[in-house]
Each structure stands twice: as C-alpha cells, then as structure tokens.
N, CA and C atoms of all chains as a GROMACS GRO file, in nm:
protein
  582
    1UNK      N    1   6.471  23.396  14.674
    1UNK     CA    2   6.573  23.292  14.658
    1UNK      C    3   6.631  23.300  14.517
    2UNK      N    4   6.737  23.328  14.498
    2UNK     CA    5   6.821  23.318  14.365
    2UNK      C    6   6.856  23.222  14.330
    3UNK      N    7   6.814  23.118  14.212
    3UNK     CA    8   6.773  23.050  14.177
    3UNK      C    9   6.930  22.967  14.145
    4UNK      N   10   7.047  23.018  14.065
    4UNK     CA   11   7.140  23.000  14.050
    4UNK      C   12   7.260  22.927  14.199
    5UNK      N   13   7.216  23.057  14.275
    5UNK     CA   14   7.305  23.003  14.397
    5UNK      C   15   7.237  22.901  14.444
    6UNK      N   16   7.101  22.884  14.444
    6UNK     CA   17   6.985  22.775  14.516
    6UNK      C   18   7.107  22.619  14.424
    7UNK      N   19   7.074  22.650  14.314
    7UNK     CA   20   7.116  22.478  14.230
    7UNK      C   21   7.295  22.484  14.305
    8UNK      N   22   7.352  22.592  14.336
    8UNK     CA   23   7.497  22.580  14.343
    8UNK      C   24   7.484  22.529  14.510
    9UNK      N   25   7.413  22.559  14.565
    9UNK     CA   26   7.407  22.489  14.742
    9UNK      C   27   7.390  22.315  14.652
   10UNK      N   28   7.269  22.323  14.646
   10UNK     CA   29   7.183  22.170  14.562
   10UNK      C   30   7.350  22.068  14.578
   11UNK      N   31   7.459  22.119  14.478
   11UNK     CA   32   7.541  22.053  14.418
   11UNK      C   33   7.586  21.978  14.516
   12UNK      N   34   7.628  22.098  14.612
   12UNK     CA   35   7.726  22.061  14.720
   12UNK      C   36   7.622  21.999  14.831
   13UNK      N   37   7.522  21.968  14.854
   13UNK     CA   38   7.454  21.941  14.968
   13UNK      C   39   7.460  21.776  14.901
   14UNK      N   40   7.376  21.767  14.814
   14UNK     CA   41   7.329  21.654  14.750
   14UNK      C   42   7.469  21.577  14.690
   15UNK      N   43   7.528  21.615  14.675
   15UNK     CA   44   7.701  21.536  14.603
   15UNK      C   45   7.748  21.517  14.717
   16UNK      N   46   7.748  21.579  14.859
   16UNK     CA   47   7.762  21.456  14.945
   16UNK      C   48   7.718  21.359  15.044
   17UNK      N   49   7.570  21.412  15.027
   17UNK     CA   50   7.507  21.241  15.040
   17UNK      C   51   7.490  21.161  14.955
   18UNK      N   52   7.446  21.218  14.822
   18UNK     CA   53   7.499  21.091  14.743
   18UNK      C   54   7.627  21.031  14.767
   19UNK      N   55   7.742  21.114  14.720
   19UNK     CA   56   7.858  20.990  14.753
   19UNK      C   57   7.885  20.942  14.852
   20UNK      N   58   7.788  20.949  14.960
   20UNK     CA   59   7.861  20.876  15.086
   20UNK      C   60   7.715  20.723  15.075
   21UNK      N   61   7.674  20.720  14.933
   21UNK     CA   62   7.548  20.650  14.950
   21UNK      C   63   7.634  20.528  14.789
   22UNK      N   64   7.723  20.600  14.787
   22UNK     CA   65   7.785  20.552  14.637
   22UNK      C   66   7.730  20.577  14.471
   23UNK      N   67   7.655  20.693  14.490
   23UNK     CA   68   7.635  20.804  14.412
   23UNK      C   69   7.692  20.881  14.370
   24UNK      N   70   7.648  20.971  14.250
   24UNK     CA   71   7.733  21.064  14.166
   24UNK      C   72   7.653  21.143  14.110
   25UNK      N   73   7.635  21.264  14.034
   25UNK     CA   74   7.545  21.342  13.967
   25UNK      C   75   7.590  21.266  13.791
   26UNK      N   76   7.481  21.299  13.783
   26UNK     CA   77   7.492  21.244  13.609
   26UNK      C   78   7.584  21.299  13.554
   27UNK      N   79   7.604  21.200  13.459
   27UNK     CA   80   7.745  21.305  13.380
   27UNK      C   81   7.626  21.349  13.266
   28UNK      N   82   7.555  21.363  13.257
   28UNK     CA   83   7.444  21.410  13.137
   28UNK      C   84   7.374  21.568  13.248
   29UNK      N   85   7.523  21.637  13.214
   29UNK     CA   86   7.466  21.807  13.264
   29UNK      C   87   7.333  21.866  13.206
   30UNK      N   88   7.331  21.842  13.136
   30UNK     CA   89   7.204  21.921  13.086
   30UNK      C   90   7.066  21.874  13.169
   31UNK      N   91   7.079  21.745  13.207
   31UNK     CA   92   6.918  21.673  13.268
   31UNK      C   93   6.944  21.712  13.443
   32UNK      N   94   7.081  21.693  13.498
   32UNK     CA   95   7.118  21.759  13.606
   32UNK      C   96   7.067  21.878  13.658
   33UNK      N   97   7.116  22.015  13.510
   33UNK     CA   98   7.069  22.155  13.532
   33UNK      C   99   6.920  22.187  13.569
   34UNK      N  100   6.879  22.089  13.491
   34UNK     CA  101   6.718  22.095  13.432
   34UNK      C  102   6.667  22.046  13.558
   35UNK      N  103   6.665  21.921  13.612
   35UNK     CA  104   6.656  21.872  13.740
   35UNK      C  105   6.640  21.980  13.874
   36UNK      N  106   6.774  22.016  13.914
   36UNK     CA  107   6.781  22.086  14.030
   36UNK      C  108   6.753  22.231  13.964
   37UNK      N  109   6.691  22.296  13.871
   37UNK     CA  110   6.667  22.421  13.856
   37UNK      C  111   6.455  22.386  13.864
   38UNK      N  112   6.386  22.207  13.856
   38UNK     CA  113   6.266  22.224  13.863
   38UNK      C  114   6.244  22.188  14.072
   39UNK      N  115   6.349  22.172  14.139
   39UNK     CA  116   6.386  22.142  14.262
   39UNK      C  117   6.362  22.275  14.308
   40UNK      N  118   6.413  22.384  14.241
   40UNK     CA  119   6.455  22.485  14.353
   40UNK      C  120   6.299  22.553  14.352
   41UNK      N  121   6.212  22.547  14.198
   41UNK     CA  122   6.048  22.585  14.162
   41UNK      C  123   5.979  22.484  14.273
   42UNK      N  124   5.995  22.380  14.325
   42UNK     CA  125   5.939  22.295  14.410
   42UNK      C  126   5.965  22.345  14.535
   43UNK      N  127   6.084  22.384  14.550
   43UNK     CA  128   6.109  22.444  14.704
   43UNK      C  129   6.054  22.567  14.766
   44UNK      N  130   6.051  22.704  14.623
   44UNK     CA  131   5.973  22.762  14.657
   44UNK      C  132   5.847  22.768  14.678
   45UNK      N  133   5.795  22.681  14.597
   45UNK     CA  134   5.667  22.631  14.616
   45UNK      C  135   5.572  22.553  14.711
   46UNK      N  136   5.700  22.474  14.734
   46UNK     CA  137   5.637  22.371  14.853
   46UNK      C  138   5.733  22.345  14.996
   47UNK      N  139   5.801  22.463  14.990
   47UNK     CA  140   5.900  22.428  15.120
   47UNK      C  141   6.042  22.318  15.099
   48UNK      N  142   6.006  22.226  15.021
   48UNK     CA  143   6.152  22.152  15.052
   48UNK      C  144   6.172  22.091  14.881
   49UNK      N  145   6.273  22.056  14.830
   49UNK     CA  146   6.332  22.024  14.680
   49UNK      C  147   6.288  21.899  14.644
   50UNK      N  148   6.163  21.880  14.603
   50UNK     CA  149   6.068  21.764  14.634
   50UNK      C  150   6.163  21.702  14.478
   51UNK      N  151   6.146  21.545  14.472
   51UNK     CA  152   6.195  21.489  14.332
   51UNK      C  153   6.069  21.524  14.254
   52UNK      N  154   6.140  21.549  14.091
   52UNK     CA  155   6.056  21.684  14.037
   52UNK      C  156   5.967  21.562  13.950
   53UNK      N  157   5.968  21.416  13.971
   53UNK     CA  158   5.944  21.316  13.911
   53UNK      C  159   5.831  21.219  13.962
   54UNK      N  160   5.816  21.215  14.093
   54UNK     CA  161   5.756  21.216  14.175
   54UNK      C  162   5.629  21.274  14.252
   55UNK      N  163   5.504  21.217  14.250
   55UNK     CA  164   5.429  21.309  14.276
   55UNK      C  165   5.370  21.318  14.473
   56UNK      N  166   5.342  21.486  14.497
   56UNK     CA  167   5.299  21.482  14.613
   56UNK      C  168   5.169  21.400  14.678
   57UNK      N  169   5.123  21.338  14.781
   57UNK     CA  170   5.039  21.268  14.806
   57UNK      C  171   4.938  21.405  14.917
   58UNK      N  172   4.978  21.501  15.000
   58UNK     CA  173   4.932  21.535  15.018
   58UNK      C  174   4.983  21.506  15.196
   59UNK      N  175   5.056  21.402  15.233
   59UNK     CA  176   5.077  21.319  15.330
   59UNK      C  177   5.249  21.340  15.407
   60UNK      N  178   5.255  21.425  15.484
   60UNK     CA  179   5.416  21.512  15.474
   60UNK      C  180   5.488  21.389  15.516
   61UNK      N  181   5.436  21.319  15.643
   61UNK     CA  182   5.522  21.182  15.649
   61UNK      C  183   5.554  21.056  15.499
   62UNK      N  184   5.492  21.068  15.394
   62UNK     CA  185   5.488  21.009  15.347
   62UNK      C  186   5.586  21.139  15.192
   63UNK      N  187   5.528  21.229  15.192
   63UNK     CA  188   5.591  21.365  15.138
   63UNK      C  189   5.744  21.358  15.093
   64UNK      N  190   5.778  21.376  15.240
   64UNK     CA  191   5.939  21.359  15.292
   64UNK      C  192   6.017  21.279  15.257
   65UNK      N  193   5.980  21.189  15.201
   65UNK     CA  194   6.075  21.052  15.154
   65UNK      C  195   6.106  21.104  15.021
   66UNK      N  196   6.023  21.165  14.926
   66UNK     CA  197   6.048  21.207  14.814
   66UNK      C  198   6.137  21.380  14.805
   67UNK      N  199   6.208  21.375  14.928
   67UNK     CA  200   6.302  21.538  14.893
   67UNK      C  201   6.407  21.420  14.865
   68UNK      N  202   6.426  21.527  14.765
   68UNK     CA  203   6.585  21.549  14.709
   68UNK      C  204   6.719  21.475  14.853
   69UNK      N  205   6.822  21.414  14.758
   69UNK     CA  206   6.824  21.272  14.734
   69UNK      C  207   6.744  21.187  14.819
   70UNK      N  208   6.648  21.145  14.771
   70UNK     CA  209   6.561  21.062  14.821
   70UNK      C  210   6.628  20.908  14.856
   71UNK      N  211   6.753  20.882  14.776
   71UNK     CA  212   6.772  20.767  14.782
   71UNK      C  213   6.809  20.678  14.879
   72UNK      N  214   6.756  20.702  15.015
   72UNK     CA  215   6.761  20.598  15.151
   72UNK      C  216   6.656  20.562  15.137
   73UNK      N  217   6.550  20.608  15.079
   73UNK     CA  218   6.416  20.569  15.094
   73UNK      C  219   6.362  20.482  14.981
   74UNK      N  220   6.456  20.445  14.849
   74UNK     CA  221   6.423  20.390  14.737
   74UNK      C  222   6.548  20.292  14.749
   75UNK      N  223   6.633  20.253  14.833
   75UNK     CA  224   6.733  20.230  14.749
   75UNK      C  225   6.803  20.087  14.714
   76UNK      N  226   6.703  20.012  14.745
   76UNK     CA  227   6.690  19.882  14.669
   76UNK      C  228   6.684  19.895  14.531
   77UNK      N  229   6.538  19.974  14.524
   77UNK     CA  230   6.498  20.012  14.356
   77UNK      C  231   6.625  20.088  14.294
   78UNK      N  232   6.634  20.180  14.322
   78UNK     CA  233   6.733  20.237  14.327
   78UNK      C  234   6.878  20.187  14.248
   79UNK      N  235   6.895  20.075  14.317
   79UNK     CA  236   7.040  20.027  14.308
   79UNK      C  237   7.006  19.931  14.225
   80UNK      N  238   6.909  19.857  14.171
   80UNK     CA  239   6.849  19.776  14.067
   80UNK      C  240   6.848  19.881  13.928
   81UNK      N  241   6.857  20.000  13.940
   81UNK     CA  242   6.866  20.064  13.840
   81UNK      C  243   6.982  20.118  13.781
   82UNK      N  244   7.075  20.179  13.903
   82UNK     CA  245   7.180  20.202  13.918
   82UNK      C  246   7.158  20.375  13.858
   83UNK      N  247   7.100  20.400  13.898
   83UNK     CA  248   7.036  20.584  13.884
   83UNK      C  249   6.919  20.572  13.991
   84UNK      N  250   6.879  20.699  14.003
   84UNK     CA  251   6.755  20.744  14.118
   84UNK      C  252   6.682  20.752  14.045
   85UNK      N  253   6.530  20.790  14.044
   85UNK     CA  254   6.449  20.770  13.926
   85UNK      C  255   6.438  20.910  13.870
   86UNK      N  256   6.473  21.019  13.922
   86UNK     CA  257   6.431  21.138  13.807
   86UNK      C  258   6.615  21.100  13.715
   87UNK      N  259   6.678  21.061  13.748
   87UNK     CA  260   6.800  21.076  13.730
   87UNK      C  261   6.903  21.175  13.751
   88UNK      N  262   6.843  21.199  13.879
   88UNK     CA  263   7.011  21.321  13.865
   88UNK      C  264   7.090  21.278  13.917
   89UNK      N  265   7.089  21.138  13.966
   89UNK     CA  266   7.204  21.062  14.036
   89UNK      C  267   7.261  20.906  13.982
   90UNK      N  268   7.367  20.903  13.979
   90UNK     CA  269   7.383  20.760  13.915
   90UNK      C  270   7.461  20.704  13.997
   91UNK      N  271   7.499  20.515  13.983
   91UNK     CA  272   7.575  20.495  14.057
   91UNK      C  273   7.743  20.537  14.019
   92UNK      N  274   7.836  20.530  14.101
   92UNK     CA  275   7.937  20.614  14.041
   92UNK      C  276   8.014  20.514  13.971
   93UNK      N  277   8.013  20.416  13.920
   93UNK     CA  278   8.054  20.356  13.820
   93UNK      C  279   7.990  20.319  13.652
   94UNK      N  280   7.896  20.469  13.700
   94UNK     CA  281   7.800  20.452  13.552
   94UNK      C  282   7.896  20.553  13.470
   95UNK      N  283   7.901  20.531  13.363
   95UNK     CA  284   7.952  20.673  13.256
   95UNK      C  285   7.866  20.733  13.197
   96UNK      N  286   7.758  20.620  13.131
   96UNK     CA  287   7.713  20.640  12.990
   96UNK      C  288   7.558  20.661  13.063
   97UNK      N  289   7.455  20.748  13.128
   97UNK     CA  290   7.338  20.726  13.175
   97UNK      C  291   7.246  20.681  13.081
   98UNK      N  292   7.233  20.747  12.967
   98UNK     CA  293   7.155  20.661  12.843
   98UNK      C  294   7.142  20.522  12.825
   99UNK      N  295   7.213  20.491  12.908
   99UNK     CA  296   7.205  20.291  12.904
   99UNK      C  297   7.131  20.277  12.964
  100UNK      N  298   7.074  20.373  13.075
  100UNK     CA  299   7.006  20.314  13.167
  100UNK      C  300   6.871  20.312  13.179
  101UNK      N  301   6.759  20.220  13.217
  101UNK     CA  302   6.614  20.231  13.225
  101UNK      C  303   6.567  20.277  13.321
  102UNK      N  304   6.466  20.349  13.329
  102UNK     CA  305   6.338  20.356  13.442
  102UNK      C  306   6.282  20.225  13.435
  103UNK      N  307   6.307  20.165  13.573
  103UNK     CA  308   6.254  20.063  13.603
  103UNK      C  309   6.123  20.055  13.690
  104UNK      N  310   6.046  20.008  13.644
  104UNK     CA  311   5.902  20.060  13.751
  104UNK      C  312   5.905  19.969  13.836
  105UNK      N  313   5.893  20.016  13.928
  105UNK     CA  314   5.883  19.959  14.115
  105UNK      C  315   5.810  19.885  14.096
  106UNK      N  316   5.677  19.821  14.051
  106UNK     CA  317   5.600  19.674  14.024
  106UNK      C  318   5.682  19.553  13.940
  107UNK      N  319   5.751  19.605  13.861
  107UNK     CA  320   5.868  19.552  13.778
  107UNK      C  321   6.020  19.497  13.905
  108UNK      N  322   6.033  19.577  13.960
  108UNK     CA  323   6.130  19.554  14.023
  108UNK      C  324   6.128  19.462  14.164
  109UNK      N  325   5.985  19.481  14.205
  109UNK     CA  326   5.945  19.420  14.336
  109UNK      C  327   5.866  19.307  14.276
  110UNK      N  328   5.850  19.259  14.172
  110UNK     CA  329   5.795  19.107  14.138
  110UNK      C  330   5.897  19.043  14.135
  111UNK      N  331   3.435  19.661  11.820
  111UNK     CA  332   3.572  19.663  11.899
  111UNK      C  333   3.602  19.760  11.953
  112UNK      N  334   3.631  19.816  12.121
  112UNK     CA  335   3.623  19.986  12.146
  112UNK      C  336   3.781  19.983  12.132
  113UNK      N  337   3.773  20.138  12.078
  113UNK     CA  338   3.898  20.174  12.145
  113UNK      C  339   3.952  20.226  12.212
  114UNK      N  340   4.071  20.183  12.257
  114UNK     CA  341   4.168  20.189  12.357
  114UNK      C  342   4.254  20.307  12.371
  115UNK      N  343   4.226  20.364  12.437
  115UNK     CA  344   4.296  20.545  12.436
  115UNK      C  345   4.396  20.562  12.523
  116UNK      N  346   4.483  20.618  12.473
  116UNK     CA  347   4.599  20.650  12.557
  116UNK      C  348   4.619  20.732  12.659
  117UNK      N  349   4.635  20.697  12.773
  117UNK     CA  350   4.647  20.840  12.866
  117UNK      C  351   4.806  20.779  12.902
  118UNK      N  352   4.808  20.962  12.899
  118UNK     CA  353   5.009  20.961  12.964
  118UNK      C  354   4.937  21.066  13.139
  119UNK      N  355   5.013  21.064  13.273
  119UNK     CA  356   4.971  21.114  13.356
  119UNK      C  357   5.093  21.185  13.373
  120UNK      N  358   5.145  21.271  13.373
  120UNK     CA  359   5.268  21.312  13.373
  120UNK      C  360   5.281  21.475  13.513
  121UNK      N  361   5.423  21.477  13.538
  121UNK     CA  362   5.422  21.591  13.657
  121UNK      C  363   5.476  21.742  13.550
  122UNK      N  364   5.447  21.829  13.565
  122UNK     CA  365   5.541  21.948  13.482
  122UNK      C  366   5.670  21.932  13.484
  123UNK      N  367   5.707  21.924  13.600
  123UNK     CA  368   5.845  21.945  13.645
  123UNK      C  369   5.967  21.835  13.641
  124UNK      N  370   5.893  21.716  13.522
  124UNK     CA  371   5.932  21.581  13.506
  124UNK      C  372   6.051  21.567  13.366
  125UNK      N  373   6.165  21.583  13.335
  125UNK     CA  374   6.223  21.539  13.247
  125UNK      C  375   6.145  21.393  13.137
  126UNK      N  376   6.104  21.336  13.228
  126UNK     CA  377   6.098  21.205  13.118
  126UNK      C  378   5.958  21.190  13.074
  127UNK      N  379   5.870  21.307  13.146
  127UNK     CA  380   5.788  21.287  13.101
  127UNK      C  381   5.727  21.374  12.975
  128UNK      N  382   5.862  21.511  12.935
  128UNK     CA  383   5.850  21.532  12.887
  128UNK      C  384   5.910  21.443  12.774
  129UNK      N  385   5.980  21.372  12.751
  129UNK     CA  386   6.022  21.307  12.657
  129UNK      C  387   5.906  21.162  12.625
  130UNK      N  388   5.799  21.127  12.722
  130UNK     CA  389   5.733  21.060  12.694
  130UNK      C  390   5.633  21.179  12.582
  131UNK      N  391   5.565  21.252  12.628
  131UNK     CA  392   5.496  21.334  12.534
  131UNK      C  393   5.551  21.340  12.398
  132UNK      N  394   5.661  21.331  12.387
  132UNK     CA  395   5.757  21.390  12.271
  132UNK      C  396   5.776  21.228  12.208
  133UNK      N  397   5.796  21.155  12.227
  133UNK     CA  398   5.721  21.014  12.220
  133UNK      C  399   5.648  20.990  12.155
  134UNK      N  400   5.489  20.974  12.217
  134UNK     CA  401   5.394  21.021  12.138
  134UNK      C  402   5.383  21.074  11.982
  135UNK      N  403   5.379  21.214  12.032
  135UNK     CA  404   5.390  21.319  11.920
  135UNK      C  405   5.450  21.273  11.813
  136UNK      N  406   5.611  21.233  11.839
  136UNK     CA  407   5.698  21.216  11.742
  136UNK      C  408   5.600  21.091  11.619
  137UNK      N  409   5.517  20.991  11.679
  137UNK     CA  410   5.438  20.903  11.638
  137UNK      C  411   5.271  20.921  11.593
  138UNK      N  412   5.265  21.020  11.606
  138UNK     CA  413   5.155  21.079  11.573
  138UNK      C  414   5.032  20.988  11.663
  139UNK      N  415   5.066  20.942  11.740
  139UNK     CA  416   5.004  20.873  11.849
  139UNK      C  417   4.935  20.941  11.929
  140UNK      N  418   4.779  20.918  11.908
  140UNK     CA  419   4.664  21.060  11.992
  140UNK      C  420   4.675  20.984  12.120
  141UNK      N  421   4.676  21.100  12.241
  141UNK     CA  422   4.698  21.091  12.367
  141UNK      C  423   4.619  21.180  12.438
  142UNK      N  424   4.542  21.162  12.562
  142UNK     CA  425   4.513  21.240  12.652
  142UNK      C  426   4.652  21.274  12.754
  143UNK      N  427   4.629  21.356  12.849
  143UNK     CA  428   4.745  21.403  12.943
  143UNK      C  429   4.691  21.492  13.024
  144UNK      N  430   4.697  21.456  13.110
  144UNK     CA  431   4.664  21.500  13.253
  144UNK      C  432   4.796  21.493  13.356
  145UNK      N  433   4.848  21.648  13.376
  145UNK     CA  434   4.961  21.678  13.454
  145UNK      C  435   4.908  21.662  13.611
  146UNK      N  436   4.952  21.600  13.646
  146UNK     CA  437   4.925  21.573  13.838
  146UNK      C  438   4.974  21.682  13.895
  147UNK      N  439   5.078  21.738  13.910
  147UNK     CA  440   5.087  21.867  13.986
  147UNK      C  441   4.966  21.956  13.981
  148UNK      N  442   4.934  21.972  13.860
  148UNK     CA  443   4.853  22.100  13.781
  148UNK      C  444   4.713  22.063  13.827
  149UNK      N  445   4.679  21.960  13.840
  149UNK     CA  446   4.543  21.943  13.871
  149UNK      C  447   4.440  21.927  13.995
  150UNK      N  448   4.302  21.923  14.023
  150UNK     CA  449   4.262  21.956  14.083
  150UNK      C  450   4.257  21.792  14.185
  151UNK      N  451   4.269  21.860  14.306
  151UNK     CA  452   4.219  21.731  14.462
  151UNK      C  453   4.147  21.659  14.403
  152UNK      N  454   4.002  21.660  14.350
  152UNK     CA  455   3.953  21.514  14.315
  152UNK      C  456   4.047  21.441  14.145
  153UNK      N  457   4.126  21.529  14.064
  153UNK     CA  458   4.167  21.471  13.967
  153UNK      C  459   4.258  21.414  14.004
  154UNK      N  460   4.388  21.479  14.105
  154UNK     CA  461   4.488  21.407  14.175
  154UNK      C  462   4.474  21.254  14.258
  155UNK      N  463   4.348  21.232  14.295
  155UNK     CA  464   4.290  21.153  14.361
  155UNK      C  465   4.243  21.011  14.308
  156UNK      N  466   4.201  21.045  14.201
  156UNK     CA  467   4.180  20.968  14.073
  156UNK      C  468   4.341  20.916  14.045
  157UNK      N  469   4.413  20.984  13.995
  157UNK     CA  470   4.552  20.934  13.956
  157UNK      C  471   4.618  20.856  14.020
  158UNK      N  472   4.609  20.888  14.152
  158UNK     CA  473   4.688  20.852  14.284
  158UNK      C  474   4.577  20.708  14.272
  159UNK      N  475   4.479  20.700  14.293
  159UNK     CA  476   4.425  20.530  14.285
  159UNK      C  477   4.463  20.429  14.160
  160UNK      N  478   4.462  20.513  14.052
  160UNK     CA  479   4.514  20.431  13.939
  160UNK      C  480   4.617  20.362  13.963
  161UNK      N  481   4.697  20.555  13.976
  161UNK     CA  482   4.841  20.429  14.026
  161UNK      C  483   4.889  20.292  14.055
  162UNK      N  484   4.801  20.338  14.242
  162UNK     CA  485   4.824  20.260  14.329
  162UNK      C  486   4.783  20.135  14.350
  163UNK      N  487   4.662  20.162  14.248
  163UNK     CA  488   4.571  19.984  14.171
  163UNK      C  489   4.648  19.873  14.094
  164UNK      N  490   4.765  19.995  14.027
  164UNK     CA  491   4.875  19.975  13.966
  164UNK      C  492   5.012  19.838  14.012
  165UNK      N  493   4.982  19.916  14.118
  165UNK     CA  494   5.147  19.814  14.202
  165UNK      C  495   5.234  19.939  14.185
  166UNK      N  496   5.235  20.043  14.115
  166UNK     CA  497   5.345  20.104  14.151
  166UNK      C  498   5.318  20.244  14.221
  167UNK      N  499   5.464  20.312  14.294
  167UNK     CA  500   5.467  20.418  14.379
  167UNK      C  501   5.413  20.527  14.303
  168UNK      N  502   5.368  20.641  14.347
  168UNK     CA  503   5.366  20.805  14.251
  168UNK      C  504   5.449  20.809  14.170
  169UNK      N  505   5.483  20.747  14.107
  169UNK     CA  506   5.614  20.778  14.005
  169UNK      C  507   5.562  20.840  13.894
  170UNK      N  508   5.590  20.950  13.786
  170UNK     CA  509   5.596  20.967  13.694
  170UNK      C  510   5.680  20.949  13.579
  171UNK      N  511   5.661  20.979  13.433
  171UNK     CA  512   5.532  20.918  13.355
  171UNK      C  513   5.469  20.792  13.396
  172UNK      N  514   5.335  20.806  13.379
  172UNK     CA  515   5.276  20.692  13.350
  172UNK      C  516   5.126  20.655  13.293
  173UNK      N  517   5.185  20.538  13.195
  173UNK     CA  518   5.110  20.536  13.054
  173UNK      C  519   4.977  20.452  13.076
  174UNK      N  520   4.885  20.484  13.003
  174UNK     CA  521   4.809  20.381  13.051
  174UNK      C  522   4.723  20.349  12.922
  175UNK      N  523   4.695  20.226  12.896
  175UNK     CA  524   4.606  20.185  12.765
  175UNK      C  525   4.552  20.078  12.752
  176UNK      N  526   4.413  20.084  12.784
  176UNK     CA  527   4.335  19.935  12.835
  176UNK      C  528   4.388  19.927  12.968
  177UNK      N  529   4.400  19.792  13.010
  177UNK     CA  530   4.426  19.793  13.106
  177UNK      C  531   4.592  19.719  13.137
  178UNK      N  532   4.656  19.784  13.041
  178UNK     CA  533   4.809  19.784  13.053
  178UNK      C  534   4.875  19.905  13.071
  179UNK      N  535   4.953  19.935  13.179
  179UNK     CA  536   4.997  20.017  13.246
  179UNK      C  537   5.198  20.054  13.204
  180UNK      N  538   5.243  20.132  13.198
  180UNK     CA  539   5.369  20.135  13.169
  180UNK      C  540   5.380  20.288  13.299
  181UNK      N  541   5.495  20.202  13.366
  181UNK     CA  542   5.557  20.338  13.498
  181UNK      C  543   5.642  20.376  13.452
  182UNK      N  544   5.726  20.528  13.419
  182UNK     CA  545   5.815  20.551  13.354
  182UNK      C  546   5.839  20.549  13.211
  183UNK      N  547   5.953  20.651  13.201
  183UNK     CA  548   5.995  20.652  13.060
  183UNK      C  549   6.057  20.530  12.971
  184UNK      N  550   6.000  20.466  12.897
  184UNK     CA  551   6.011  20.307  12.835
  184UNK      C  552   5.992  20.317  12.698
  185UNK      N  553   6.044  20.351  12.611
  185UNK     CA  554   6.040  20.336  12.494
  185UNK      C  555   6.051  20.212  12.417
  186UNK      N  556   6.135  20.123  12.471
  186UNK     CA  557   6.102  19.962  12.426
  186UNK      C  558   5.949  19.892  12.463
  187UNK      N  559   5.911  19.948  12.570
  187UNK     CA  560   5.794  19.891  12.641
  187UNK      C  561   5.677  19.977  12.579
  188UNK      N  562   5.711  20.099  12.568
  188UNK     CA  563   5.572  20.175  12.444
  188UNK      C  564   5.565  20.139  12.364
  189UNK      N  565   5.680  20.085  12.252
  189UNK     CA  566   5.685  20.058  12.121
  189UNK      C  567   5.559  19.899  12.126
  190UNK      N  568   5.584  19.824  12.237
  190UNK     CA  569   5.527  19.689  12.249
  190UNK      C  570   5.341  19.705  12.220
  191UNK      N  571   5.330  19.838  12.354
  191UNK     CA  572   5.182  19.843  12.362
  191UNK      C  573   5.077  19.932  12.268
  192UNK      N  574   5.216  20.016  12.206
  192UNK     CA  575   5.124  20.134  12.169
  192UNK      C  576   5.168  20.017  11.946
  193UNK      N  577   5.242  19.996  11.951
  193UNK     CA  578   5.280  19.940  11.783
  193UNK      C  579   5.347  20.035  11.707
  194UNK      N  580   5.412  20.061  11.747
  194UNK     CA  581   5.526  20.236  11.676
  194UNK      C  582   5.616  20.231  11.775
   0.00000   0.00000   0.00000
C-alpha cells in the first residue's frame, strides 16, 4: 500500500462523510498529514484506519466505532467540542482549531 | 507524606499525546509512560480498567496523579494538578 495515495483516498473518502455530518478537515495541515499518514500505519496493521488517538479494546464490535471518521458514534461529544477527538475534523465553522479543547467524555457526560 | 507520581498512558500514533510528553519535559516534570498500543495484554488490561474506573472512553492521553485523572490533552487542567 503506498502510503501517499492511501492519505489521498483518506481525503476524499473521509471529506465526504464528514461534510455531510457538518464537518471539515482541520485547517491545521500539518496535524491532518500527521493524522491520516498514523491511519494508513493502523490500517496496515490492523485492517481498517483505526482513530490514531484512541485505543483498541480487543472487541471488533466495539473496535469499529473507532475507524476513521468515527464521528456517528461520538457525536454528541463530538459536537460539544466542535472537533473529533484526534482532531482531524472540525466543525465547519471553526477557523482557528487551537481554540479548541479535548474535552473528556466524563467532563462532557456530567 | 508519599509521593504522588505521574503517569501519562499515551498511544504512539497519538498527536496530543505527543505534545502531552513534551509538556512534561518542557517542565522538567518526572513522569512514567506507558504507550498502550506498544504494550503487553495484561499491561493493556490494566490501562483499559483505569480508564474505565475513570468514567472515561479509551481515549488518549491520559494523565494520572493520585487519584486525579486528566483525559486528553489539557494544559490548563495540568498546570492545576501537576503546579507548572
């Protein structure tokens, strides 16, 4: 798998479920690149572009919620943050992603 | 009075958790670190209960000191627990 064309599918697969979710890729390219280039090391590794932020449980039904854009499966939290949690996605009225926090899911669900 | 040691649990393949390490460091703040990808079924196992003792999902970074917990990259919220 060539690693380059792998992130150039990534773009186009993931940019449009995000935007049909009201998502966007970060405008902070560099954490983007970095992102879907530790996605494509996960895919070869583990079969599918697991979030590189996120850890495996071991549990594929439970696994699966964490591929790449995960965000149907978070997206309460999610939208309380207004980014996904590794960040390669923001909501599309974010500019500036540096504003934004990791909000921890015990934090967010109290 | 014991003290209270820092563990960061972090994934390799984690942006923020490299910037939590770098965190740290930058503070000369001694830390253990134990990467969850990298490690072994009963160490993963261990983590995964902390966590989940936690209230929060697998998420990475996450800090732990005494028994105050930080999910994610938080630099306002380290500065609180760790005093730097």
């Amino acid at each position: 798998m060539d690693t380059e064309k792998r992130k150039a599918q990534y773009r186009e697969m993931f940019g449009r479920v995000a935007d049909a979710l009201g998502y966007k890729f970060s405008p902070d390219e560099e954490i983007v690149d970095f992102i879907l280039e530790q996605e494509v090391t996960l895919e070869k590794k583990h079969g599918n572009p697991f979030c590189p932020c996120q850890g495996l449980k071991g549990n594929r039904e439970e696994d699966m919620k964490i591929v790449c854009p995960c965000i149907p499966f978070n997206r309460e939290h999610f939208d309380a943050m207004k980014r996904c949690w590794c960040g390669l996605f923001v909501h599309k009225d974010v500019e500036d992603p540096d504003e934004l926090e990791q909000l921890a899911y015990s934090e967010f669900n109290s | 009075m014991m003290t209270e040691d820092v563990i960061l649990y972090t994934l390799s393949t984690c942006p923020w958790c490299r910037k939590s390490k770098a965190y740290l460091n930058e503070r000369n703040i001694p830390f253990d670190n134990i990467e969850y990808d990298l490690a072994d079924e009963e160490t993963k196992e261990m983590i995964r209960n902390v966590i989940e003792e936690s209230g929060e999902k697998l998420a990475f970074p996450f800090l732990k000191k005494g028994d105050q917990c930080i999910c994610g990259y938080n630099p306002k919220k380290y500065a609180e627990i760790l005093g730097r």
